[in-house]
DRENVEXTI-288320 format. One record per atom (N, C-alpha, C, O): x, y, z; residue in one letter. Coordinates in steps of 0.001 Angstrom, whole numbers, padded with zeros to 6 digits, always signed. Layout:
N
XYZa ...
END
This chain:
89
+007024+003578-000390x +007862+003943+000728x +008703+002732+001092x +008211+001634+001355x +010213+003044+001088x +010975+001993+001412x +011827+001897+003081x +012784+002610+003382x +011267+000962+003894x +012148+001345+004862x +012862+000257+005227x +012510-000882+004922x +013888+000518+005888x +014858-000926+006358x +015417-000498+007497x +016571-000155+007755x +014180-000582+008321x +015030-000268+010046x +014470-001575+010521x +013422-001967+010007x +015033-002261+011409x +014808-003825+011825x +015289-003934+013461x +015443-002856+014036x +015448-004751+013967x +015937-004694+015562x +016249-006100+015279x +015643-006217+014213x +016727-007137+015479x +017371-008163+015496x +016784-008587+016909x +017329-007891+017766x +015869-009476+017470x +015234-009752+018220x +016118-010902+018900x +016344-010802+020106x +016680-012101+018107x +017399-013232+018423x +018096-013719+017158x +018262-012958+016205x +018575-015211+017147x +019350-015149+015366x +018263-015398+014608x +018383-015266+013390x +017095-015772+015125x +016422-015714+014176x +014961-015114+014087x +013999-015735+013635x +014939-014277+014407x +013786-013149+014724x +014196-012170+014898x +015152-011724+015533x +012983-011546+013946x +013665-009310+013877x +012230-008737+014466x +011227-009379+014775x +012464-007353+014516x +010960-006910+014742x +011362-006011+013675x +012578-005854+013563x +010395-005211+012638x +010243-004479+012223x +008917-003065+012898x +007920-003184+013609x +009545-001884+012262x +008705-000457+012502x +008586+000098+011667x +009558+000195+010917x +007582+000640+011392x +007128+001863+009861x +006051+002251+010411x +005159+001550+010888x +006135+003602+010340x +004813+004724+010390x +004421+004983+009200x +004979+005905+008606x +003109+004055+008397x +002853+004450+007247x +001856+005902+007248x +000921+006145+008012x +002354+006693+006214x +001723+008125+005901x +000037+008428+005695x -000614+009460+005859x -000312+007221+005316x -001741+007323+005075x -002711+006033+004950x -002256+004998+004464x -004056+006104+005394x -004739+005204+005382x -004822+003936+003903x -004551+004320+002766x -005134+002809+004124x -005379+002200+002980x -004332+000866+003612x -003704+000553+004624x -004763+000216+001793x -003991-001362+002451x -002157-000953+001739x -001898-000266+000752x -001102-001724+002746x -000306-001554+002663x +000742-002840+002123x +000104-003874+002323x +001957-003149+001581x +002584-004802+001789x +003737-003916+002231x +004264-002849+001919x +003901-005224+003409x +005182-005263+003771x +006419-006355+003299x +006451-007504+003739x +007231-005921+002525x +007770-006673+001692x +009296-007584+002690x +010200-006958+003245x +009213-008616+002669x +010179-008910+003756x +011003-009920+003274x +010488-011033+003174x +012473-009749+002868x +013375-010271+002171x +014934-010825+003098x +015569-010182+003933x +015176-012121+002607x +016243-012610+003322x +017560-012651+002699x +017547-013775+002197x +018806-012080+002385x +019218-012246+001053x +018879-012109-000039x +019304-012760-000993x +017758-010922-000089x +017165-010650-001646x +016230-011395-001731x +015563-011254-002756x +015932-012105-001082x +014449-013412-001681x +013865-013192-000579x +014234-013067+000589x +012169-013142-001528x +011404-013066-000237x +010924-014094+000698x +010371-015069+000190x +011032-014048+001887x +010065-014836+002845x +009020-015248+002670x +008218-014438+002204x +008485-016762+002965x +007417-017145+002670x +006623-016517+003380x +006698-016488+004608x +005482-015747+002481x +004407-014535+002877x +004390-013889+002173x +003439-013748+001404x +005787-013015+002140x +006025-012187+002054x +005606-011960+000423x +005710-012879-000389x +005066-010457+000021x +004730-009240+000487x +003707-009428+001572x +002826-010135+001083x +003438-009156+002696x +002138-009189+003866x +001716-007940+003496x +002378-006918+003314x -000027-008235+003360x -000661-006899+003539x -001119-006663+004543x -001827-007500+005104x -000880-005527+005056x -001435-004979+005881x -002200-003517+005827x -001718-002480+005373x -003679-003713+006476x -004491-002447+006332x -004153-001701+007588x -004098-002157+008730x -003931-000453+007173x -004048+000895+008160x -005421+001619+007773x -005919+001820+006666x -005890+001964+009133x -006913+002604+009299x -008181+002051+009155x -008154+000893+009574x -008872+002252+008897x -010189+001705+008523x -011327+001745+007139x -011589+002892+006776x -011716+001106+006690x -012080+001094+005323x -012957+001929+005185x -013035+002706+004233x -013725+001861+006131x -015250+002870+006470x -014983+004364+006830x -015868+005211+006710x -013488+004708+007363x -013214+005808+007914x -013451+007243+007162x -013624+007234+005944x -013456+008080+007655x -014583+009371+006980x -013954+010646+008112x -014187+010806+009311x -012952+011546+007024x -012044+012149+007735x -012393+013377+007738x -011620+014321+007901x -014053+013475+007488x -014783+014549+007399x -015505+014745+008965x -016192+015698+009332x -015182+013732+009623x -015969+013583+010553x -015298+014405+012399x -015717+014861+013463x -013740+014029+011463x -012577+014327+012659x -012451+015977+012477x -012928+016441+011441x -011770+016979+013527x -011482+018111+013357x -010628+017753+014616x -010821+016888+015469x -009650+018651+014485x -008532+018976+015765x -007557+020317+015919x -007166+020939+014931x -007152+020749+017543x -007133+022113+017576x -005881+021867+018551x -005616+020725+018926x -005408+022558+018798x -004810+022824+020219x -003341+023414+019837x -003013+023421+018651x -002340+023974+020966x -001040+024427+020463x -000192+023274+019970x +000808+023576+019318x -000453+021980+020191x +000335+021028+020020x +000263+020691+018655x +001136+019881+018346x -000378+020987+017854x -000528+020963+016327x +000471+021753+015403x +000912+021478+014287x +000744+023135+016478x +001088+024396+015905x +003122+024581+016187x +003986+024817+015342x +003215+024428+017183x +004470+024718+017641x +004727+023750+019099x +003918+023454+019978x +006066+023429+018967x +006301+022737+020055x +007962+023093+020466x +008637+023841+019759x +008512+022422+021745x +009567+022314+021943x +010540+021599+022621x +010184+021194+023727x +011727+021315+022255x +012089+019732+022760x +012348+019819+024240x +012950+020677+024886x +011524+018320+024746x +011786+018349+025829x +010746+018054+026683x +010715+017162+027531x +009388+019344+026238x +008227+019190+026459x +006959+018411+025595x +007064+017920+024471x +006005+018440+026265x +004896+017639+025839x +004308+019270+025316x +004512+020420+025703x +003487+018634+024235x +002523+019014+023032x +001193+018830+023354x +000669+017726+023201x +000529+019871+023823x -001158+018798+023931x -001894+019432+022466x -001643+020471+021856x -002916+018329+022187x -004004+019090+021461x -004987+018655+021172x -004545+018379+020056x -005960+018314+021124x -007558+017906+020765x -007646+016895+019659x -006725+016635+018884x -008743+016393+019658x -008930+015314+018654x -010306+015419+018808x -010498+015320+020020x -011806+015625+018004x -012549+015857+017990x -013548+014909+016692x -013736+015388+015574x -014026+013709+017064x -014783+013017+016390x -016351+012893+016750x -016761+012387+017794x -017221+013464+015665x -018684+012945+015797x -018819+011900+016918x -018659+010738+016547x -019110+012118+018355x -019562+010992+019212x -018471+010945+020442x -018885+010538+021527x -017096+011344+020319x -016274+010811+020772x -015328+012224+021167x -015685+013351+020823x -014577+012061+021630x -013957+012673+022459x -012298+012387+022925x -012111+011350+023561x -011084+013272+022631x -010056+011941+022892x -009005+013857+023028x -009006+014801+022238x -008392+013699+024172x -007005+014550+024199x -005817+013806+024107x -005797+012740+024724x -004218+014342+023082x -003529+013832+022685x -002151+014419+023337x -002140+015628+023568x -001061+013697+023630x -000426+014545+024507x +000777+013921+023370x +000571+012746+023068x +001907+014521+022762x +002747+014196+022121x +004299+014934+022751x +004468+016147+022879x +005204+013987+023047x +006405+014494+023682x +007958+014580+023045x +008430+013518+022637x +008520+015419+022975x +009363+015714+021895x +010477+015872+022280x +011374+016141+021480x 
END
């Protein structure tokens, strides 16, 4: 996945954003003129190594249909835990 959205923070600082699609380790590849930054590729892990997606189930209309403007609710249901999700569109 390639993304190049950046915010220019000052002349010399950016922030970067990416919603990666799925758990696991990720690099973020970060280039100045084609050459990379010292670091750069950075890995970074999403999610958790131990995570077990057998464990989660979730319900509600906010999964199903929504509409702009309004908020989306819907459930999140983990062995132990408990969590409502409100998503606004």
């Amino acid at each position: 996945m390639y993304v190049y959205v950046y915010v220019c923070v000052s002349l010399d600082r950016y922030a970067v954003n990416f919603v990666p699609r799925e758990s696991g380790l990720h690099y973020v590849h970060v280039k100045l003129d084609g050459v990379h930054v010292p670091g750069s590729p950075y890995p970074v892990q999403v999610g958790r190594l131990d995570a077990d997606a057998s464990r989660v189930t979730a319900y509600g209309d906010g999964l199903y249909k929504g509409f702009t403007g309004t908020s989306g609710v819907f459930h999140v249901l983990e062995r132990g835990s408990y969590v409502v999700c409100r998503a606004s569109g």
